[in-house]
C-alpha positions as CSV (number, residue, x, y, z in Angstrom):
1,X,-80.5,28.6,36.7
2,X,-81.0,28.7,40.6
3,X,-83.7,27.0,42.2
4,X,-87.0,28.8,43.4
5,X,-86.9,30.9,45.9
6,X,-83.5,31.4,45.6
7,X,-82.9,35.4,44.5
8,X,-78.9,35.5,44.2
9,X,-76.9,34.8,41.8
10,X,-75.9,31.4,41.6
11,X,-72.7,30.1,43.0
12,X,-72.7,26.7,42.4
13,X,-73.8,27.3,38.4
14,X,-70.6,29.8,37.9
15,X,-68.9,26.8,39.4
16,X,-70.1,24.4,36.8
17,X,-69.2,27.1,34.1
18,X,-65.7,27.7,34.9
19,X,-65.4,23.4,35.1
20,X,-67.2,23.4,31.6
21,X,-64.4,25.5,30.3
22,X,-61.8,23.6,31.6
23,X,-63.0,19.7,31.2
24,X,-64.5,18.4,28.0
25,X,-68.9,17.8,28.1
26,X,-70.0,14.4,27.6
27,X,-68.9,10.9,28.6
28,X,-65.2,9.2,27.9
29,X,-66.2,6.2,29.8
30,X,-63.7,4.8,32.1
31,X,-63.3,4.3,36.2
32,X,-59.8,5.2,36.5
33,X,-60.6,9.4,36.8
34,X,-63.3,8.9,39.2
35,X,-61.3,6.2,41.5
36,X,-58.2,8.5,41.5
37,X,-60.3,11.4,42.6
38,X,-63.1,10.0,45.3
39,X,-59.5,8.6,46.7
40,X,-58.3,11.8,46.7
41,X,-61.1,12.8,48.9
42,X,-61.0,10.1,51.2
43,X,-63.4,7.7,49.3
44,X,-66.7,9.0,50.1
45,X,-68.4,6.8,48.0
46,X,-67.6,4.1,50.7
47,X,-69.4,6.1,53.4
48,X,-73.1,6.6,52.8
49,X,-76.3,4.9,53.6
50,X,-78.0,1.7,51.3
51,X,-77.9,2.3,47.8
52,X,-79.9,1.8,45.3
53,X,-78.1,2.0,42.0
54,X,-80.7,1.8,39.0
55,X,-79.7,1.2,35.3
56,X,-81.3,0.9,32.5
57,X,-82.8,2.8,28.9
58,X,-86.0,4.0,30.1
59,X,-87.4,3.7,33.3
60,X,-84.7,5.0,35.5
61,X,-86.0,7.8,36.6
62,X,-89.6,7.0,37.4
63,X,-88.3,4.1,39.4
64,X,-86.1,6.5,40.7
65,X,-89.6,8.5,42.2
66,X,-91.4,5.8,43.3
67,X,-88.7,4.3,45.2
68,X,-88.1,7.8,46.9
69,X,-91.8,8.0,47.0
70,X,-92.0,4.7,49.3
71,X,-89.2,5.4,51.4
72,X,-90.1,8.8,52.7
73,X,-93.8,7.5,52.9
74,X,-92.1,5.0,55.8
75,X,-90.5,8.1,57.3
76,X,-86.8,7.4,56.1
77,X,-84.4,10.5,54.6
78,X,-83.9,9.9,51.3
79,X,-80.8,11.0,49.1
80,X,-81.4,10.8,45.2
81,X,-79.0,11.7,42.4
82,X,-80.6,11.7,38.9
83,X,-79.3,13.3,35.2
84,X,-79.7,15.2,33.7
85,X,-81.5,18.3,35.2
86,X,-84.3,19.8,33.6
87,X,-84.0,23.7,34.7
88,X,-81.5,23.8,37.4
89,X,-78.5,22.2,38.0
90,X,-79.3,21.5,41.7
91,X,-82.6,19.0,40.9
92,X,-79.5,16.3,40.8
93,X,-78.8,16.5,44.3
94,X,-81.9,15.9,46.7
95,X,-80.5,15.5,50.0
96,X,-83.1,13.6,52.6
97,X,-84.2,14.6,55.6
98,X,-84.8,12.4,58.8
99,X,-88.7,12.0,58.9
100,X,-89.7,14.2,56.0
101,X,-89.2,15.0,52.4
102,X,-85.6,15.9,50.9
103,X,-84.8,19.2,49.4
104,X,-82.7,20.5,46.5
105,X,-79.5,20.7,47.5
106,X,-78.5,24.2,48.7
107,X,-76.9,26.6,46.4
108,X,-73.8,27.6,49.3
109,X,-73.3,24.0,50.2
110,X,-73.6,22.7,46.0
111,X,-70.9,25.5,45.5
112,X,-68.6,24.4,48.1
113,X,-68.1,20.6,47.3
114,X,-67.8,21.9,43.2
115,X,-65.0,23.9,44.7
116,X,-63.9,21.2,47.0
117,X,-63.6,18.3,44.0
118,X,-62.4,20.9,41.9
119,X,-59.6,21.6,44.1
120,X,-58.8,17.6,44.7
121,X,-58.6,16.9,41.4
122,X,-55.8,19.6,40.8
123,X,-56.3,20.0,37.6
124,X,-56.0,16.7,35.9
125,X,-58.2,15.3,32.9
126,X,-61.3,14.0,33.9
127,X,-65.2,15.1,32.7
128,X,-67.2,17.2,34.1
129,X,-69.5,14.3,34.6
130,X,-67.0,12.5,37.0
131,X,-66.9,15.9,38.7
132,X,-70.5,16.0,39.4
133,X,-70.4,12.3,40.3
134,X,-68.0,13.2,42.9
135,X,-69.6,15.4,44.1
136,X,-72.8,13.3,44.5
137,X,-70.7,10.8,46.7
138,X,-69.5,13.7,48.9
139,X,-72.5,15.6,49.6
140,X,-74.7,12.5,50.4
141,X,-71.6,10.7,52.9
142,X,-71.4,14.5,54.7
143,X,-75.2,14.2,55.0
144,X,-77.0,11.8,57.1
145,X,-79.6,9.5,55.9
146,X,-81.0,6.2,55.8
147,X,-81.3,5.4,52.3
148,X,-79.2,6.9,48.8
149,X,-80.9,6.3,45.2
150,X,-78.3,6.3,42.2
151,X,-79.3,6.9,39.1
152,X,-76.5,5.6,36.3
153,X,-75.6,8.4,33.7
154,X,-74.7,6.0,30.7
155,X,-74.2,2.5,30.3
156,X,-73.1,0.7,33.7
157,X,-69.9,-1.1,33.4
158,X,-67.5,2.2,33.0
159,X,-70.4,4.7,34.4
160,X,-69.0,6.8,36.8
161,X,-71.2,6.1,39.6
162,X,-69.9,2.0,39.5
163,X,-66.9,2.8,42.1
164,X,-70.3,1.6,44.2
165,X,-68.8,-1.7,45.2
166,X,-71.5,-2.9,47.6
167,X,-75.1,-1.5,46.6
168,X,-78.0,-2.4,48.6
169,X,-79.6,-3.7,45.6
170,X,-79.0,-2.9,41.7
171,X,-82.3,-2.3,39.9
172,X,-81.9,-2.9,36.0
173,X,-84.6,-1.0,33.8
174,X,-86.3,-1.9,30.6
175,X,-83.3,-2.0,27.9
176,X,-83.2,-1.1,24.3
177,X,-81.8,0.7,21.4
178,X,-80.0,4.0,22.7
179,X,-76.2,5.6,22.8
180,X,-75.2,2.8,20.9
181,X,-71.7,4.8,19.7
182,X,-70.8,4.0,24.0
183,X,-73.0,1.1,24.2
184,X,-73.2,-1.2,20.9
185,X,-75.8,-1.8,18.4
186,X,-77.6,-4.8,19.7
187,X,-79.6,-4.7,22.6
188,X,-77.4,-7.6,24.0
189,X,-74.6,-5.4,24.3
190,X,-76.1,-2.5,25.7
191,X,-77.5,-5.1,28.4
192,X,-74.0,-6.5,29.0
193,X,-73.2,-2.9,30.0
194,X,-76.2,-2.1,32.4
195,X,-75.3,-5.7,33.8
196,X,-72.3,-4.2,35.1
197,X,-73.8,-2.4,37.7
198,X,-74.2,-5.8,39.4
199,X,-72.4,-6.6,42.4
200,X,-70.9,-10.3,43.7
201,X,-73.3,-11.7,46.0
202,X,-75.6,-8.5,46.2
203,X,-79.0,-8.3,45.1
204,X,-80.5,-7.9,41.7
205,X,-84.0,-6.7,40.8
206,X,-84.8,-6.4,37.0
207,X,-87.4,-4.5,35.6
208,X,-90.2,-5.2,32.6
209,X,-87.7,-6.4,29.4
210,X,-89.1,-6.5,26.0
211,X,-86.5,-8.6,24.5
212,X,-86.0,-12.1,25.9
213,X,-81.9,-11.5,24.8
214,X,-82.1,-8.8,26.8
215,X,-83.2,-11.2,29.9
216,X,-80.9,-14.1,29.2
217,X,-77.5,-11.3,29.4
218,X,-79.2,-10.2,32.4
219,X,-80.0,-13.4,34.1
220,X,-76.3,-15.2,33.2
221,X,-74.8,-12.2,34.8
222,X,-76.9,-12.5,38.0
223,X,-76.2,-16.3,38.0
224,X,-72.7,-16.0,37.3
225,X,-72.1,-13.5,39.9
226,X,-74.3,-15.5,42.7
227,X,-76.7,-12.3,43.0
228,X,-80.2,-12.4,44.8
229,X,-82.4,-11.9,41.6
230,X,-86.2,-10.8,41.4
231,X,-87.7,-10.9,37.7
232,X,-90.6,-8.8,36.8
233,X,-93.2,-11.2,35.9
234,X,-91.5,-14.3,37.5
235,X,-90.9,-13.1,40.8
236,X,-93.3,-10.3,41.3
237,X,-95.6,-8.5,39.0
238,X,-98.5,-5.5,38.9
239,X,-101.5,-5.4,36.8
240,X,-104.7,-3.1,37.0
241,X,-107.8,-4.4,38.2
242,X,-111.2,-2.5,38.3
243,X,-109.3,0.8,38.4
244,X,-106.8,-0.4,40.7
245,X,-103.2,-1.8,41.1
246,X,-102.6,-5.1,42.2
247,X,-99.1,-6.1,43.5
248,X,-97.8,-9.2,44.1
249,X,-94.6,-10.8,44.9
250,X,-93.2,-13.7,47.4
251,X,-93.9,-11.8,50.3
252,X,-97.8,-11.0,49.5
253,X,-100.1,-9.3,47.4
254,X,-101.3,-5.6,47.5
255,X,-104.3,-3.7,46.5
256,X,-103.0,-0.1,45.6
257,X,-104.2,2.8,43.6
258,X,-103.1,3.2,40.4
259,X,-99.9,5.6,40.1
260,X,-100.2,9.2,40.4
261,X,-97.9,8.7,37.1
262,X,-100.0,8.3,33.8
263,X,-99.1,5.7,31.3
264,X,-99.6,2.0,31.7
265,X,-96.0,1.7,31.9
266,X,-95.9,3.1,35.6
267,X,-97.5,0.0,36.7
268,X,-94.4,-2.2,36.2
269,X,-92.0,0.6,37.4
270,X,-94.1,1.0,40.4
271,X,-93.9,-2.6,41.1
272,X,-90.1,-2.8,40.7
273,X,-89.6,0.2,42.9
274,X,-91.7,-1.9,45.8
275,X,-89.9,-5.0,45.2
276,X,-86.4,-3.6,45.5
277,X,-87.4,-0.8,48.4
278,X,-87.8,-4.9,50.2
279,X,-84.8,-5.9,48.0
280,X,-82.6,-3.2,50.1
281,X,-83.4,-4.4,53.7
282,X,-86.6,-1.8,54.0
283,X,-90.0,-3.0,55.3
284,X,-92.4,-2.1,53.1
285,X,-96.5,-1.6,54.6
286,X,-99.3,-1.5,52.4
287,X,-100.0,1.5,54.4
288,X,-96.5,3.1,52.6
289,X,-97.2,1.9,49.0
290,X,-100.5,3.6,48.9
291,X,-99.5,6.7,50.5
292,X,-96.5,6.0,47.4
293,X,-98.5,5.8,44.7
294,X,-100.9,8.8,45.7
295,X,-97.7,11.3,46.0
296,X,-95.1,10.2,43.3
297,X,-93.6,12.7,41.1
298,X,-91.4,13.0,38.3
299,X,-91.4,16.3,36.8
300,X,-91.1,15.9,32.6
301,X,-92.1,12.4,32.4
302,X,-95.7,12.6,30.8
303,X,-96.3,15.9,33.2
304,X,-99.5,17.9,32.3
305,X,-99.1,21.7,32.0
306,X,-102.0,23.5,33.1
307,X,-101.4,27.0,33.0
308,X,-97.9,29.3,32.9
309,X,-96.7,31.8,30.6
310,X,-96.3,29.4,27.6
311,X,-99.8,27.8,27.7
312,X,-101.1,31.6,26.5
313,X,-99.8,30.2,23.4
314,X,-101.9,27.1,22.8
315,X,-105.1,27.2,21.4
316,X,-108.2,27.5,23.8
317,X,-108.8,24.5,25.6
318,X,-105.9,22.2,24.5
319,X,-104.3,19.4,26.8
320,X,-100.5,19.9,27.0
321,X,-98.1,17.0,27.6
322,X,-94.6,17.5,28.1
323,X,-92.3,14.1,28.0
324,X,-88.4,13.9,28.1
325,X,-88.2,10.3,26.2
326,X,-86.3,10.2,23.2
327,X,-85.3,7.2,21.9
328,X,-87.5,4.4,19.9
329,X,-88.3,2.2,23.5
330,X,-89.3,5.3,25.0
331,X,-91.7,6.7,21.9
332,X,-94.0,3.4,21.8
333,X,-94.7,3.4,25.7
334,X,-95.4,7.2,25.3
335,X,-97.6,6.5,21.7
336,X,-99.1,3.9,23.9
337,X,-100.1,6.2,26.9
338,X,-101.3,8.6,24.0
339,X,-103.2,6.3,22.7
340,X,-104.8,5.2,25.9
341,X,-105.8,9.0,26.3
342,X,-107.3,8.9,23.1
343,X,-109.7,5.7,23.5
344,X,-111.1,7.7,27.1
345,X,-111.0,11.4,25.6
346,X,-110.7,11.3,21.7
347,X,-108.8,14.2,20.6
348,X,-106.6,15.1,17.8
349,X,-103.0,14.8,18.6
350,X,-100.1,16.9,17.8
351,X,-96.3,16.4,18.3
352,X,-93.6,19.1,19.0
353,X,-90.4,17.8,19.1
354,X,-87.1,18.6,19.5
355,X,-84.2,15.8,19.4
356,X,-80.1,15.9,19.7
357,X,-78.0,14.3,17.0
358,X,-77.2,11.0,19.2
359,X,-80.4,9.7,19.3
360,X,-82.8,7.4,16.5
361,X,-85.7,10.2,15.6
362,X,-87.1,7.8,12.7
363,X,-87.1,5.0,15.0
364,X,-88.9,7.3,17.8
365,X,-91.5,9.3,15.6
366,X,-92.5,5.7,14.1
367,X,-94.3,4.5,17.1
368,X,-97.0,8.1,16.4
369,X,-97.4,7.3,12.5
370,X,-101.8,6.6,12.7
371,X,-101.7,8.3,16.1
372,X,-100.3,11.9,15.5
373,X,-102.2,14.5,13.3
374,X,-99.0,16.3,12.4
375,X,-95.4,17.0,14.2
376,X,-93.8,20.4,14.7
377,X,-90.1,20.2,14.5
378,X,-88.5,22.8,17.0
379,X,-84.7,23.7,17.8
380,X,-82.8,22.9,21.4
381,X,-82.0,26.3,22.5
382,X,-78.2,26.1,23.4
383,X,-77.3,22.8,22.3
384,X,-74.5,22.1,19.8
385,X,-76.0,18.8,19.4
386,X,-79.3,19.6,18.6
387,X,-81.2,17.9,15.1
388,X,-81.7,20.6,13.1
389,X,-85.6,21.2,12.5
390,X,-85.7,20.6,8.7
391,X,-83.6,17.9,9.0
392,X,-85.6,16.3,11.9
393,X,-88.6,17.0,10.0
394,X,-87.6,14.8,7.2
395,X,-87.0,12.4,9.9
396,X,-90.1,12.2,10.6
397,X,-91.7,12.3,7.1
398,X,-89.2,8.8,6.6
399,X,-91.5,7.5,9.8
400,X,-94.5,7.9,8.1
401,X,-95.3,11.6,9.4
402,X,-96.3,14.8,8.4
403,X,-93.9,17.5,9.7
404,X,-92.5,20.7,9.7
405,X,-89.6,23.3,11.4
406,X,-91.0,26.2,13.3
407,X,-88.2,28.6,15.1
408,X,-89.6,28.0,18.9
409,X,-92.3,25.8,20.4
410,X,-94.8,29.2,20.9
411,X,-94.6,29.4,17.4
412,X,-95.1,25.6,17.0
413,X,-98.4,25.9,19.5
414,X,-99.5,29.3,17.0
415,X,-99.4,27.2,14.1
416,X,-101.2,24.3,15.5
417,X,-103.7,27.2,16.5
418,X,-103.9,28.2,12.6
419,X,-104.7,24.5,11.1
420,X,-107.4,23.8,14.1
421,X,-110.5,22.4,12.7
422,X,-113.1,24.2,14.5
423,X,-115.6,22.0,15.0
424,X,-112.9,19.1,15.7
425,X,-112.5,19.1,19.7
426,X,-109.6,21.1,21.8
427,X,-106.0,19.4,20.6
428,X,-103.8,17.2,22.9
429,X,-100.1,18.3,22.5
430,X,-97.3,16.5,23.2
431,X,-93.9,18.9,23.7
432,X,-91.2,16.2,23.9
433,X,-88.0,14.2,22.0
434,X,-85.3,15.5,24.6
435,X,-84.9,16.0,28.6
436,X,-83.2,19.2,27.2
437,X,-86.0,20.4,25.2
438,X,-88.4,20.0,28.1
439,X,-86.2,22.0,30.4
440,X,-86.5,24.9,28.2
441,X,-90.1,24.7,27.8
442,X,-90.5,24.3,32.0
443,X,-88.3,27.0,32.3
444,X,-90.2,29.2,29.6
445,X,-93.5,28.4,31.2
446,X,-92.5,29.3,34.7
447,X,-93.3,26.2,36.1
448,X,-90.0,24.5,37.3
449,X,-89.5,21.0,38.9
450,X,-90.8,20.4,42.2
C-alpha cells in the first residue's frame, strides 16, 4: 500500500515485491551480508547523525515515539526506522526535517535506493530484511539531520542494524519470552542477545526489567564493556502523582503530564526516552518533555478507533482498542492497562485476536483469564504463518478462556453484537495478538498511521 495522499501506483512496493521473489522472508541472522553490502555502497551506515539504537521485547517502539516526540519538541530533524509497518511499507522510513516534524519517506526517493541496494548487491544471497536495513542507512546518511532512531528488528547481537559501531546511546527495553527459535529459551539468553547492541565505551540506558537475570546479563555486559549505564529505577525513575508524571534522574526532577499513550507502562518508557534523549548529547527542557508527552504517537499500540468504515460493525456505543503485542510480556501490561480501564469505566471486555505460529498464544491469552468476557479468534489475511482460528481458539481455552473462530474481525464484532446483554453497558473491544493483524484492521477501517 502507498501512503495517503499518494494516488499512483506504488513504486517502491513493486520494488519490495520483485526482492520478495528473489530473497527468502524472515531473519537468517548474521552480519556478514549486511557488511559486504553497506561496503558496497560506501558504508553509509558510518555517515549519519547520533543514533539511538533501541533493543528490546516490548517497548521498542513506544520509546521509539517518545524519543522522536522530545527531539522534534526541541526543534531537531529526526530520522526513525521502526518494523514492521502496519499498512504501508514506507511508515519504516521517517526522514526528519530541520525545525519541524519528519515525514514518510517519499514513494520516488524509497523506490530509488530499493533499486540502488538492489543493484549493489548484484544478486547475492542476503534477506530482504538486510535489504531494507540498507536501505535505512542510505536514505538517512543522504538526508540531513541531527538525530537517527534505530529500532532493532530481532535480537541484537547478529541484527542487521548492529554494523552501528558507535551509537550515541543504546537503549535496552523490557526483555522476556519471545522468538526464542533465534533467541533461546530463557530470558538470560535472549538478554545476552539484546546486550549486543552495546558498544565499547558508549553509553547504555536500560529500560523497566521484570527479571532481575535479566538485569544482571545486562549490567555485566555494560560493566564488562566500560559503558555509561543509567538503570531505570536506580538511576532515574517516573511515577504518577495526583494525575501527573513525575520524572527524576541525576540531573533533576520534572513535573509532566501524564503520556498521551494510555497504559501505566508508558510512564517508564517515557522516562527512558528522557533519560537517553540526555544520554545522546541532547539538552532536554522541561519545556520539551511536556510539549513530548502532550504530542506522542504510536499508531497500533493501545490506539482508540473512533469511527471508520469497520466501527459500523461494532455494536452501538462500544470502545474499540487496537494493540499489536503479542507475546506473554506484552499481554499482562496490555491486561493490566485493560484492567485499569475497567476500575474507571466498568465495561465488559471482549478479545479479537489474531496470532502467527512463532509466537506463545497460551502464554499471552493467560494474562485476560478473570478479565475477558470471551475471545474471538480471527485469521491474518495473507500470512503463511498465521495460527489457525480453531487452533488458536483452543489456545486460548488451555489459558483459561472462552473462545471461538470467526472468518474476519467484522464478523467477530457481529457476533459480539449477537451475545450483548442488553442491559449490560456498551462493550470494550480489544482487536489485537499481531502487528500484522492490526495493519489489516487499520487498513480495513480507513484510518492509516499518522
Amino acid at each position: 500500500m502507498i501512503p495517503r495522499g499518494q494516488t499512483a501506483v506504488s513504486e517502491a512496493a513493486q520494488e519490495i515485491d520483485k526482492l520478495m521473489g528473489l530473497h527468502p522472508k524472515g531473519f537468517d541472522l548474521s552480519l556478514d551480508r549486511i557488511t559486504r553490502l553497506l561496503e558496497v555502497l560506501g558504508n553509509p551506515q558510518n555517515r549519519l547523525p547520533r543514533v539511538i539504537h533501541v533493543a528490546g521485547t516490548n517497548g521498542k517502539g513506544s520509546v521509539t515515539a517518545f524519543c522522536r516526540a522530545l527531539l522534534e519538541a526541541g526543534g531537531y530533524g529526526v530520522h526513525v526506522h521502526t518494523s514492521p509497518h502496519l499498512v504501508n511499507w514506507h511508515e519504516r522510513y521517517r526522514i526528519g526535517l530541520k525545525g519541524g516534524r519528519g515525514q514518510f519517506v517519499d514513494d520516488a526517493v524509497f523506490a530509488e535506493a530499493l533499486r540502488r541496494v538492489a543493484e549493489a548487491n548484484a544478486g547475492q544471497k542476503i534477506t530482504v530484511f538486510e535489504i531494507l536495513t540498507a536501505v535505512t542507512f542510505l536514505l538517512f546518511s543522504e538526508h540531513p539531520a541531527d538525530a537517527a532512531i534505530i529500532e532493532v528488528g530481532l535480537g541484537g547481537r547478529f541484527d542487521a542494524t548492529n554494523v552501528i559501531s558507535d551509537p550515541a546511546v543504546s537503549v535496552i527495553m523490557p526483555i522476556s519470552l519471545d522468538h526464542q527459535p533465534y533467541l533461546g529459551d530463557r530470558v538470560e539468553l535472549i538478554a545476552a542477545e539484546k546486550a549486543g547492541i552495546m558498544k565499547p565505551g558508549y553509553a547504555v540506558v536500560i529500560g523497566h526489567q521484570e527479571y532481575d537475570a535479566v538485569l544482571d546479563v545486562l549490567m555485566s555486559t555494560a560493566e564488562r564493556l566500560h559503558c555509561p549505564t543509567a538503570v531505570f529505577g536506580q538511576d532515574y525513575m517516573a511515577h504518577e502523582e495526583y494525575g501527573r508524571l513525575v520524572y527524576q534522574d541525576e540531573f533533576g526532577l520534572a513535573d509532566l503530564p501524564l503520556p498521551r499513550l494510555p497504559g501505566r507502562h508508558q510512564y517508564a518508557n517515557a522516562a527512558a526516552a528522557i533519560r537517553a534523549v540526555k544520554a545522546a548529547g541532547f539538552v532536554v527542557t522541561e519545556a520539551m518533555m511536556e510539549k513530548a508527552m502532550n504530542s506522542v504517537e504510536w499508531p497500533g499500540r493501545l490506539q482508540r478507533l473512533t469511527e471508520g468504515r469497520l466501527i459500523a460493525h461494532a455494536p452501538a456505543g462500544a470502545e474499540i482498542w487496537v494493540d499489536g503485542g503479542h507475546n506473554p510480556g506484552a499481554g499482562e501490561v496490555i491486561a493490566e492497562a485493560m484492567a485499569n480501564f475497567e476500575e474507571k469505566h466498568p465495561r465488559p471486555l471482549y478479545l479479537i485476536t489474531g496470532m502467527i505460529n512463532t509466537k506463545d498464544p497460551v502464554g499471552y491469552f493467560r494474562a485476560f483469564v478473570g478479565l475477558a468476557e470471551k475471545v474471538f479468534c480471527v485469521p491474518i489475511r495473507g500470512s503463511e504463518a498465521m495460527i489457525d482460528p480453531v487452533i488458536l481458539s483452543n489456545s486460548a481455552y488451555d489459558a483459561g478462556l472462552v473462545a471461538e473462530p470467526r472468518a474476519t474481525v467484522g464478523e467477530a464484532l457481529e457476533a459480539i453484537q449477537e451475545i450483548l446483554d442488553p442491559q449490560a453497558p456498551a462493550p470494550r473491544i480489544l482487536i489485537g495478538g499481531s502487528l500484522y493483524l492490526v495493519g489489516d484492521v487499520l487498513a480495513d477501517n480507513e484510518t492509516p498511521p499518522k
